[in-house]
KEROKOL-25433 format. One line per field, with one value per residue (C-alpha): x, y, z. Coordinates in nm, 4 decimals, padded with zeros to 6 digits. Example, Ala and Ser with C-alpha at 12.3 -4.5 7.8 and 13.67 -1.06 7.14 Angstrom:
<recs>
xx [01.2300,01.3670]
yy [-00.4500,-00.1060]
zz [00.7800,00.7140]
</recs>
This chain:
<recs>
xx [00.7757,00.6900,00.3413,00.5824,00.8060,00.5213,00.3906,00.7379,00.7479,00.4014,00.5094,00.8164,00.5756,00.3040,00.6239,00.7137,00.3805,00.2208,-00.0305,-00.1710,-00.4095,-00.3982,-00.5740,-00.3352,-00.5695,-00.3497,-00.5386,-00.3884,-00.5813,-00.9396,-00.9347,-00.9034,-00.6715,-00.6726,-00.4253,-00.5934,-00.3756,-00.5008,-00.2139,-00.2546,00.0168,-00.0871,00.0630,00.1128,00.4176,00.6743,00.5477,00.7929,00.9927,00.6413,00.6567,00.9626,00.7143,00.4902,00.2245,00.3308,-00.0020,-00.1816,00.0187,00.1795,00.0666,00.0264,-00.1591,00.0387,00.0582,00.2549,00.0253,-00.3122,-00.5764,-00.8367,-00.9298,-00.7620,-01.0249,-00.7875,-00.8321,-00.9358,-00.7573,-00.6014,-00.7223,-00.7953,-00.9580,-01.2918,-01.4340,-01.7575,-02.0135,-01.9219,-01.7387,-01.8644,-02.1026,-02.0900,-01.8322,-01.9421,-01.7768,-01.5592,-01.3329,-01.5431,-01.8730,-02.0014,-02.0510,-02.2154,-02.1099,-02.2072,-02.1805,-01.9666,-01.6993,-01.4857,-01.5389,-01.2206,-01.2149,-01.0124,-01.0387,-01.3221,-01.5474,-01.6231,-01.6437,-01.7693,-01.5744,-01.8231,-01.6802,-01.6958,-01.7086,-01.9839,-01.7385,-01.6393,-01.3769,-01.0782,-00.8429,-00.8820,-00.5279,-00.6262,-00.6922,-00.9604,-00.8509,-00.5171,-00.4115,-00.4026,-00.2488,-00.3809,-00.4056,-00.3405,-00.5127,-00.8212,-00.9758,-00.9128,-01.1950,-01.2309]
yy [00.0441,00.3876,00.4229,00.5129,00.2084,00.0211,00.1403,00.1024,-00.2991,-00.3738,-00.1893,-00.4274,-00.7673,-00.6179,-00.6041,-00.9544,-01.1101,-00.9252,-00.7206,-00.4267,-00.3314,-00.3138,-00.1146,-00.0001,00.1214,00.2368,00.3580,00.5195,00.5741,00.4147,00.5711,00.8979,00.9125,00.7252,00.7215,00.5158,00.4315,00.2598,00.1747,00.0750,-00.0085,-00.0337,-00.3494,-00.1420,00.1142,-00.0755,00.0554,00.2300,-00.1623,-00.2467,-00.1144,-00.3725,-00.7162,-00.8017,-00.6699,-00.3191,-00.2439,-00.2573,-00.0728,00.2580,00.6019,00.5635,00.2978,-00.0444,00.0302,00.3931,00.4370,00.3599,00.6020,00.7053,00.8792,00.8114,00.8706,00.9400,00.9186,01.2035,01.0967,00.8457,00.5498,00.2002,00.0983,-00.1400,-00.2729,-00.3691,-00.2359,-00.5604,-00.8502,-01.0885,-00.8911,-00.7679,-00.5784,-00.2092,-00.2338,-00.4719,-00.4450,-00.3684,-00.2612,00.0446,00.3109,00.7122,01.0122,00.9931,00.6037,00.4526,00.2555,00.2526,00.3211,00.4662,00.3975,00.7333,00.7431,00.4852,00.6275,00.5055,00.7764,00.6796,00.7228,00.7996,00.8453,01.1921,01.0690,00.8517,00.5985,00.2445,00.1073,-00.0389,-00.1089,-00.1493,-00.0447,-00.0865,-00.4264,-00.4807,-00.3947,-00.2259,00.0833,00.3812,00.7286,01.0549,01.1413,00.8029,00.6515,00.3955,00.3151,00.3977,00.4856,00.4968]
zz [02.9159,02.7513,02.5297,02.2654,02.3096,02.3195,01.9942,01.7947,01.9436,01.7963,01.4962,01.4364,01.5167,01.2633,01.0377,01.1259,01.1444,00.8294,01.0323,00.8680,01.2022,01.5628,01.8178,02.1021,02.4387,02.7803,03.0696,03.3775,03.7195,03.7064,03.3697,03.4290,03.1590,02.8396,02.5743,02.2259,01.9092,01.5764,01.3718,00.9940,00.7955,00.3623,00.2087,-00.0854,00.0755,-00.1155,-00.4898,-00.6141,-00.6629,-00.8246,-01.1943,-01.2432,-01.1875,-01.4397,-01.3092,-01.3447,-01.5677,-01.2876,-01.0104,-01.2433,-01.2630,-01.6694,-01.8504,-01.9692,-02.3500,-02.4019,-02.6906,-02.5407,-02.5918,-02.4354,-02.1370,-01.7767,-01.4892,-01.2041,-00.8312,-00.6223,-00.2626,-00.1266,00.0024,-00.1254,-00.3862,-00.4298,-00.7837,-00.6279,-00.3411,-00.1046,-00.0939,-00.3192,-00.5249,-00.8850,-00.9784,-01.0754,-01.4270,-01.6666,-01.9546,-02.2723,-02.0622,-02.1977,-01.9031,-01.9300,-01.7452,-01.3308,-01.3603,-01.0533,-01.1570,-00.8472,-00.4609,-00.2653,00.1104,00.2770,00.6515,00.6700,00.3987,00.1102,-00.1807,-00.5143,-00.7679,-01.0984,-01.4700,-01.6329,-01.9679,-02.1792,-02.3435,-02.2827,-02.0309,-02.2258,-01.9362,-01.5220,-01.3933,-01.0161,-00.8393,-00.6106,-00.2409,-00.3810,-00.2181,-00.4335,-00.4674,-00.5248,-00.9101,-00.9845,-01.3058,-01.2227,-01.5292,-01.9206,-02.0936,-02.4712]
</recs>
């Protein structure tokens, strides 16, 4: 069986089993040549169907209420998105917490970093449009902040 052959039948059992990773290693002739695949497949690739669920406020590109104001802080890449440091631990913000200019509010993983993602603005955040874990999209809106 091909490398490549290979790689499209673990595809389709990901699909089947609900795997997002695998590691894929093939060595040929004591090593001498090594082929190494990582293969990551986002939950999230179906989004598009997303905004017609109820919980469309927290998956779209513009905040839930078509009159909301305030101020969207967007993200910079794409990646996925964390509302705390670690599992477990407090989140970096909440609805209704005041926050100032340089605080983090978010962290983005892209390519197994984690970038902060700090507000802009001195305000207070009115609405979280991202879950925790949720893959997200460049320029898409985080956080509104009033």
């Amino acid at each position: 069986m091909s490398f490549r052959a290979t790689v499209e039948s673990m595809s389709k059992i990901m699909d089947d089993m609900g795997i997002t990773e695998l590691d894929l290693e093939r060595q040929f002739l004591f090593g001498v040549y090594r082929k190494h695949i990582h293969l990551s497949k986002q939950t999230a690739v179906a989004m598009p169907a997303l905004p017609i669920s109820e919980n469309a406020k927290h998956t779209t590109s513009e905040p839930s209420d078509a009159n909301a104001s305030g101020y969207a802080l967007k993200s910079p890449m794409v990646g996925v998105a964390y509302l705390s440091p670690e599992p477990g631990a407090k989140p970096f913000t909440k609805v209704g917490a005041p926050i100032k200019a340089g605080d983090t509010v978010i962290l983005v993983e892209a390519m197994k970093t984690f970038n902060p993602i700090k507000s802009d603005k001195d305000g207070v955040v009115k609405e979280i449009l991202v879950s925790d874990g949720q893959a997200v999209e460049f320029d898409q809106p985080l956080i509104i902040i009033e």
